[in-house]
Each structure stands twice: as structure tokens, then as C-alpha cells.
LUMKE-919692 format. One record per residue: residue number from 1; x, y, z of N, C-alpha, C in turn; residue in one letter. Coordinates in pm, whole numbers, padded with zeros to 5 digits. Atoms other than C-alpha are relative to their C-alpha. Layout:
N
ATOM resi n.east n.north   n.up ca.east ca.north  ca.up c.east c.north   c.up resn
ATOM  NUM      X       Y      Z       X        Y      Z      X       Y      Z    A
...
# end
This chain:
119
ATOM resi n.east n.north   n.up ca.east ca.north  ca.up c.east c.north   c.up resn
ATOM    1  00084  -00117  00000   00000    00000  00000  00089   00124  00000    X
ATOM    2 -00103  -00059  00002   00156    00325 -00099 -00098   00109  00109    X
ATOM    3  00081  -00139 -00096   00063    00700  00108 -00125   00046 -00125    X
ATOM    4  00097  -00052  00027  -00132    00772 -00196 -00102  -00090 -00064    X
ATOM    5  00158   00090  00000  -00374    00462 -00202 -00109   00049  00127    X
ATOM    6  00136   00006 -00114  -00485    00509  00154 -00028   00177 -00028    X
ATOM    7  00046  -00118  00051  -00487    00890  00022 -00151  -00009 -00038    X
ATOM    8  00095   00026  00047  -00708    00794 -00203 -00171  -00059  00050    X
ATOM    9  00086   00050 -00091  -00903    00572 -00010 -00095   00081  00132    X
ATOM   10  00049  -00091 -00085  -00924    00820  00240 -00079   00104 -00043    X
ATOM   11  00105  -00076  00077  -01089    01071 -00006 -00145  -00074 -00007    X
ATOM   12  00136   00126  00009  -01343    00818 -00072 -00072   00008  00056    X
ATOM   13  00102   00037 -00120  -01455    00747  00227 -00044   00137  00079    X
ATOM   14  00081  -00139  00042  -01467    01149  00271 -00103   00027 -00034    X
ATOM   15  00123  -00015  00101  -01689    01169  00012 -00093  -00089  00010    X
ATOM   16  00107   00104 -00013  -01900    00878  00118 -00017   00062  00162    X
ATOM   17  00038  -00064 -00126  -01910    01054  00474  00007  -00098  00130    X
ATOM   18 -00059   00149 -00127  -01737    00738  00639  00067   00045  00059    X
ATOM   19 -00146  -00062 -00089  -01561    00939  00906  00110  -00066  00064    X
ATOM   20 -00128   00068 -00113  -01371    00674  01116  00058  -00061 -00107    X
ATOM   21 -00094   00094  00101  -01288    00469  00796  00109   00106 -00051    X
ATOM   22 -00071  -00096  00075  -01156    00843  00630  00128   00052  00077    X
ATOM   23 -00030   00033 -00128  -01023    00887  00997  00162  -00085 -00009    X
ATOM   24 -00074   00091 -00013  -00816    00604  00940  00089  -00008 -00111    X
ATOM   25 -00109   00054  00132  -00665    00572  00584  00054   00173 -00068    X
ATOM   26 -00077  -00143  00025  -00595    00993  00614  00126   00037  00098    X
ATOM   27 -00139   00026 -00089  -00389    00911  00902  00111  -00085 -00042    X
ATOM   28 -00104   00053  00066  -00221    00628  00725  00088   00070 -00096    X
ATOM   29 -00099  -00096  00093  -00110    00815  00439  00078   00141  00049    X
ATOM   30 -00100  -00081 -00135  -00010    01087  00702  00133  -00044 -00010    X
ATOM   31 -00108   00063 -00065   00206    00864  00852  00109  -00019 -00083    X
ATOM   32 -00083   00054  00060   00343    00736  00549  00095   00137 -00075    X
ATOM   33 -00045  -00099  00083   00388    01063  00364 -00070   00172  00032    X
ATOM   34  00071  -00090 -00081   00309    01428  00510 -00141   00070 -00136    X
ATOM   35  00135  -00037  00046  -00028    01535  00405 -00028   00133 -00097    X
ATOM   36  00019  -00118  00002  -00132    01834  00199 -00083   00092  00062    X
ATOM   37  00084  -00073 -00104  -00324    02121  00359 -00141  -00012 -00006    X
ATOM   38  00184   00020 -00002  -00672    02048  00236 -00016  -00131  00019    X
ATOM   39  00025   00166 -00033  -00601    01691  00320 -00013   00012  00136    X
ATOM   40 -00017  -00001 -00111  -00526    01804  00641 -00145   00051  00095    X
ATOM   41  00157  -00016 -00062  -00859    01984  00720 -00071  -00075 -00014    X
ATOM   42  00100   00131 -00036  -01012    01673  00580  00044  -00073  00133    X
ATOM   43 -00021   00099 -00153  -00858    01480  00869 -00033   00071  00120    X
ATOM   44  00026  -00057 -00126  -00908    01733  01133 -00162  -00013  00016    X
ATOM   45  00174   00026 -00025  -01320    01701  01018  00001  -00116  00015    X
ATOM   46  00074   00140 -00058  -01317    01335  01029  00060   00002  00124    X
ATOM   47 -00038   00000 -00137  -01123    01354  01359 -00135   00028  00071    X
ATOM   48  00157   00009 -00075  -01418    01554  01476 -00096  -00032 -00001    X
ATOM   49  00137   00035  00022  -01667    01407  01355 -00018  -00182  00049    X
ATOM   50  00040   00119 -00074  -01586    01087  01523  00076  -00002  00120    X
ATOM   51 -00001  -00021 -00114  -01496    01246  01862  00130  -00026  00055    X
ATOM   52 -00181  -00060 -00040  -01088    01235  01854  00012   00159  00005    X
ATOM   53 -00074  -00134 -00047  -01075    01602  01997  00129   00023  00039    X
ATOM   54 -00109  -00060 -00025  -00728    01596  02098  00062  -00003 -00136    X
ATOM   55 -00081   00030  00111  -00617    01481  01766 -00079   00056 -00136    X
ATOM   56 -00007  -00125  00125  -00832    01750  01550  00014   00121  00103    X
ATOM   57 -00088  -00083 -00052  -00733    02023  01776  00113   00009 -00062    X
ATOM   58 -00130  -00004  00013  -00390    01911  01707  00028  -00011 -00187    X
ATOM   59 -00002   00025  00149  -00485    01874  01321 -00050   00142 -00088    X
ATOM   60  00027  -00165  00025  -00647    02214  01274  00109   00082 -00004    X
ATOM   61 -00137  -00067  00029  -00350    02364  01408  00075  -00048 -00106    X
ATOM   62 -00084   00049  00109  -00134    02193  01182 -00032   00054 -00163    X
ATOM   63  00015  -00074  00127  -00345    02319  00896 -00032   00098  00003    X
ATOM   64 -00004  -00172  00010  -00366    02667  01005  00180   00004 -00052    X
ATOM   65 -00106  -00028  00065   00016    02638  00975  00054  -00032 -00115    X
ATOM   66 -00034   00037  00138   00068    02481  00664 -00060   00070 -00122    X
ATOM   67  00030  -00082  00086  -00142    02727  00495  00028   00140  00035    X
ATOM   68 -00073  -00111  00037   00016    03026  00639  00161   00008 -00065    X
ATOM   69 -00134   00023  00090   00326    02880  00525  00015   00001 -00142    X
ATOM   70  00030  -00008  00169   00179    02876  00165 -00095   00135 -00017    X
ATOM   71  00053  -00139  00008   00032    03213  00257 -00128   00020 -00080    X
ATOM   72  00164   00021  00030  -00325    03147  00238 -00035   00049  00125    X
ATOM   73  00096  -00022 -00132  -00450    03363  00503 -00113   00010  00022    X
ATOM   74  00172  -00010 -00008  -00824    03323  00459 -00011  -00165  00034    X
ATOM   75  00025   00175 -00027  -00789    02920  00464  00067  -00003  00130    X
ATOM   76 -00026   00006 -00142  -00525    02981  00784 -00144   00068  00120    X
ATOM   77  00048  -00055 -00074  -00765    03209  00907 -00175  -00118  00055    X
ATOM   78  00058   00052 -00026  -01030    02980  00888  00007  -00141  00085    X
ATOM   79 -00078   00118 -00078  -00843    02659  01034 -00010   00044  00126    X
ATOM   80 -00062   00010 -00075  -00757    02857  01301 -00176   00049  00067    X
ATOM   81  00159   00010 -00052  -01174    02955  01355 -00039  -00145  00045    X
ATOM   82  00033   00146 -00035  -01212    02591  01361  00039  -00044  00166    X
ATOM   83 -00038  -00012 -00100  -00986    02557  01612 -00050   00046  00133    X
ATOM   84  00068  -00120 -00082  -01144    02832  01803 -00091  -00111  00084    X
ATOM   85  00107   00051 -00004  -01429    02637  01815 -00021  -00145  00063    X
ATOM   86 -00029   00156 -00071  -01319    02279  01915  00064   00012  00111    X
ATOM   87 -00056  -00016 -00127  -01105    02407  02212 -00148   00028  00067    X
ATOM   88  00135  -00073 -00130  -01447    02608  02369 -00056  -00139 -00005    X
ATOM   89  00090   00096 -00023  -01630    02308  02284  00029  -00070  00134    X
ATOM   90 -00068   00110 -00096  -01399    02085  02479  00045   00055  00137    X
ATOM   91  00013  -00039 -00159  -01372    02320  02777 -00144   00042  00022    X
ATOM   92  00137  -00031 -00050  -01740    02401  02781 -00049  -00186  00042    X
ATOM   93  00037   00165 -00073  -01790    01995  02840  00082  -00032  00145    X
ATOM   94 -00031   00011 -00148  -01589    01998  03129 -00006   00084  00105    X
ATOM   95  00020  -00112 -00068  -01700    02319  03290 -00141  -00046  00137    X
ATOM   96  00153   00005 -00072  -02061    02174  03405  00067  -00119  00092    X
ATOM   97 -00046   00110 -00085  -01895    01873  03567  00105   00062  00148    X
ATOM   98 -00096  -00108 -00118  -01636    02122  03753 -00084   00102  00090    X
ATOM   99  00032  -00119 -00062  -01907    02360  03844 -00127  -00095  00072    X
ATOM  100  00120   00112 -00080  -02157    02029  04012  00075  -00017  00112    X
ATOM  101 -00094  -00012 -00116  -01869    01992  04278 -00094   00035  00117    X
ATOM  102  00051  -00090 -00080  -02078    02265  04491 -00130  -00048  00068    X
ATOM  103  00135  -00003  00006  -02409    02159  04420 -00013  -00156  00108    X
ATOM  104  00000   00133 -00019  -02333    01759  04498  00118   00005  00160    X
ATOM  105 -00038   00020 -00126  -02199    01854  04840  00170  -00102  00045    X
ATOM  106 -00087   00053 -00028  -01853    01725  04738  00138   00068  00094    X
ATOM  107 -00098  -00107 -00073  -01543    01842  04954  00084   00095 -00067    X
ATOM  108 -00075  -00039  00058  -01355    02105  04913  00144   00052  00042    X
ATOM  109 -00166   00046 -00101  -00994    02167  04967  00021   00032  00133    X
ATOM  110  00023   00008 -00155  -01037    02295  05300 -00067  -00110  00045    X
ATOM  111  00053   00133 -00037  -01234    01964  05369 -00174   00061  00027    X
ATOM  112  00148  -00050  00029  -01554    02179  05354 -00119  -00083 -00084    X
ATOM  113  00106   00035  00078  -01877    02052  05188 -00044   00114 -00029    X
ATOM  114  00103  -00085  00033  -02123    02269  05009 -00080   00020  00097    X
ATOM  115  00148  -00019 -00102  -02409    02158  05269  00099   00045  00108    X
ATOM  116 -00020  -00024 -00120  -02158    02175  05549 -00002   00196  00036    X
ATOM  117 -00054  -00146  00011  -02105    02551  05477 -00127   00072 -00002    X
ATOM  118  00135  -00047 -00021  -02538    02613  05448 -00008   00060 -00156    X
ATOM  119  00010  -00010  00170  -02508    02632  05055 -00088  -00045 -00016    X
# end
């Protein structure tokens, strides 16, 4: 298999809207051979779209920089909106779990409770 079968492959399954399969054979050819930049936003959407957030985070960036390096600042600029957008996500999911602490009477570093305190 060369980098630009599972390329290929990986388009495919793009275009058929198979994210974990596209997921998978856009990372291979990755691996094998570095990606171009609109290959690269394809992998950062199938990343997200089958719930690897650390690894389109880390794929967004990558294609914000590879297109200011080819001095495309409307495609960086947009990568790096993406970006924007998958970090808040991924700290707005752990915000409600951090901010139940209070409510669920768990301790707090003083060894306090919520109830013990008349919260």
C-alpha cells in the first residue's frame, strides 16, 4: 500500500461521509507521507466528527500552519476559527462537571462541603 492509495481511499470514504474509515486511511497516508493542507482539514473534520478532539485540535492547528506557510490567510484564518471552536467546545464539556462539585456537596480543599457551609 503506498501513502497515496490510503490517500485515495481516504478521499473516498470522505466523500461517502465514512468518518472513522476516512479517519483512518488519512492518518495512514499521514504517517506514510506528510499530508497536503486540504487533506489536512479533511482529517481534522473526520477527527471531529468521530470524537478524537485531541487529535483534531492538534490537526487544525497543523493546517492553520501549513497554509500560512503557503500564505493562504483566509484558509489559515479559517483553520484557526475551527480551532477556536473545538477548544471552547472541549472546555465548555468539562465546565458543568467542575461547576456540580458545589451543588453535589462534594469536599472542598479545606475539607468543607457545600451543605456543610449552608449552601
Amino acid at each position: 500500500m503506498t501513502p497515496a492509495d490510503a490517500r485515495a481511499r481516504g478521499l473516498e470514504c470522505f466523500g461517502r461521509r465514512a468518518w472513522a474509515d476516512a479517519f483512518a486511511e488519512l492518518s495512514a497516508a499521514d504517517r506514510e507521507a506528510p499530508l497536503e493542507p486540504e487533506d489536512i482539514e479533511r482529517l481534522a473534520t473526520a477527527a471531529y466528527l468521530v470524537g478524537r478532539d485531541v487529535d483534531c485540535a492538534a490537526t487544525w492547528e497543523r493546517a492553520h500552519h501549513a497554509l500560512l506557510n503557503r500564505g493562504d490567510m483566509v484558509g489559515a484564518a479559517r483553520c484557526a476559527g475551527w480551532l477556536v471552536f473545538v477548544l471552547l467546545k472541549a472546555a465548555s464539556s468539562r465546565a458543568p462537571a467542575a461547576g456540580s462539585r458545589g451543588r453535589t456537596g462534594c469536599s472542598t480543599r479545606s475539607g468543607e462541603t457545600a451543605r456543610s457551609r449552608g449552601s
